[in-house]
N, C-alpha and C positions, 0 to 999 in steps of 0.2 A: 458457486464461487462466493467469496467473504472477502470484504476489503474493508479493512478497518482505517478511517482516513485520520489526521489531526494536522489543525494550522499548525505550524510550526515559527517564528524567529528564526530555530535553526535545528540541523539534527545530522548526526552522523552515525557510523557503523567501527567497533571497534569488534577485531578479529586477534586473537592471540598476545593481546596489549599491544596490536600497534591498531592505526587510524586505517580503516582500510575506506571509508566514502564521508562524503560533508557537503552538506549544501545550510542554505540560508534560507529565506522567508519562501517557504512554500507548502508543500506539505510531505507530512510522513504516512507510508502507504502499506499497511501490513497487509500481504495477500493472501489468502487463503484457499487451495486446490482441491475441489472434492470430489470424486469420481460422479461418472459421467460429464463432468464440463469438458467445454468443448471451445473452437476459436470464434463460434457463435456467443460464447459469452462476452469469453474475452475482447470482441469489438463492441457489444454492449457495455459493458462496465469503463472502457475506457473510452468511452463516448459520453459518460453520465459523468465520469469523476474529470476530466477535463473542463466541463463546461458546468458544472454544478456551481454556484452564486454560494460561497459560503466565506469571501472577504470583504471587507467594508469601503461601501463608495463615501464618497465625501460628506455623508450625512452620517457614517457611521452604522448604516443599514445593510447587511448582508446582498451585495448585488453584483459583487466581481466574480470573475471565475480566475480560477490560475492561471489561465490564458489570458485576461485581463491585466492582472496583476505583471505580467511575466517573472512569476516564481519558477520555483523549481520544482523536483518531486524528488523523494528518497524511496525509491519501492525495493521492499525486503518482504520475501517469502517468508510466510510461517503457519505451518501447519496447523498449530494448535489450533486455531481458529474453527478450525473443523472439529474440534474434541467433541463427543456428545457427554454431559456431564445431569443425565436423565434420571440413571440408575447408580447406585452406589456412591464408592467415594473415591474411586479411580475413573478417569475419564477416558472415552473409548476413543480410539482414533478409526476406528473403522472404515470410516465417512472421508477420509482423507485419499486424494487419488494418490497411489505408486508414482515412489520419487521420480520413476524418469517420466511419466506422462505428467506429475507437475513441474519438473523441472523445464519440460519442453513449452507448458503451457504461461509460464510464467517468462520466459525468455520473452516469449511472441506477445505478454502484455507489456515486456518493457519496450520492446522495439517499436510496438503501435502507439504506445503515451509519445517518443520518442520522434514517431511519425506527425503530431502536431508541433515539432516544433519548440517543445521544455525541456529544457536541461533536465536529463536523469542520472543518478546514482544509484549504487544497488547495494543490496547485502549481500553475501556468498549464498549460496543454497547447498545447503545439508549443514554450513559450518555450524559451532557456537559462537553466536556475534553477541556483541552489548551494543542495547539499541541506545543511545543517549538522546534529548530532546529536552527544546525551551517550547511547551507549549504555548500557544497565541491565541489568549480566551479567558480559559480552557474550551476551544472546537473540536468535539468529536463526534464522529458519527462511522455508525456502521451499513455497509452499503452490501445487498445479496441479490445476489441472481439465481 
């Protein structure tokens, strides 16, 4: 599993030119499902990205978490994450688990971020969405299980 985090201001999902999710200062959460994960991950990973200190306390020093802050989260599936880009100049998705065990796996991460208590929004899974976003930084970081 690959979850690609970033502070946000704000960030939404647009699906067919209309607005389909929006939130404000929290963060945006690119997931990424790769066979073999499991719901063993996914209470790992959203035990680490909930409580992870990457907002600033009043010194300006990384020490909040999104639960701190009471942000929000944007989480949107996206495969590529998983691409292997090793060999050649096509990258392989290989590595990526089958839409419906990520599609399954990925529901069960938003409803357990969802279980602490943050406003969540999502992206469609499978759509083509436009991720839009004011990054707050720029914070980015990649998180893998």
């Amino acid at each position: 599993m690959k979850v690609l985090i970033q502070r946000v201001k704000k960030a939404s999902v647009t699906i067919e030119s209309k607005l389909f999710s929006k939130i404000n200062s929290g963060i945006l959460a690119l997931v990424g499902i790769e066979k073999g994960d499991s719901s063993e991950q996914i209470e790992k990973m959203a035990q680490k990205l909930v409580n992870l200190r990457i907002f600033p306390d009043e010194n300006d020093k990384m020490n909040k978490s999104i639960l701190d802050i009471k942000g929000e989260m944007l989480v949107v599936s996206q495969f590529t994450l998983c691409a292997s880009c090793k060999k050649g100049t096509r990258p392989s998705f290989d590595g990526s688990a089958p839409p419906e065990i990520a599609n399954s796996l990925y529901e069960e991460f938003v409803t357990k971020i969802k279980s602490f208590g943050i406003p969540v929004k999502t992206g469609k899974f499978g759509a083509m969405m436009e991720v839009g976003l004011i990054n707050d930084g720029p914070v980015t970081f990649m998180l893998e299980l």
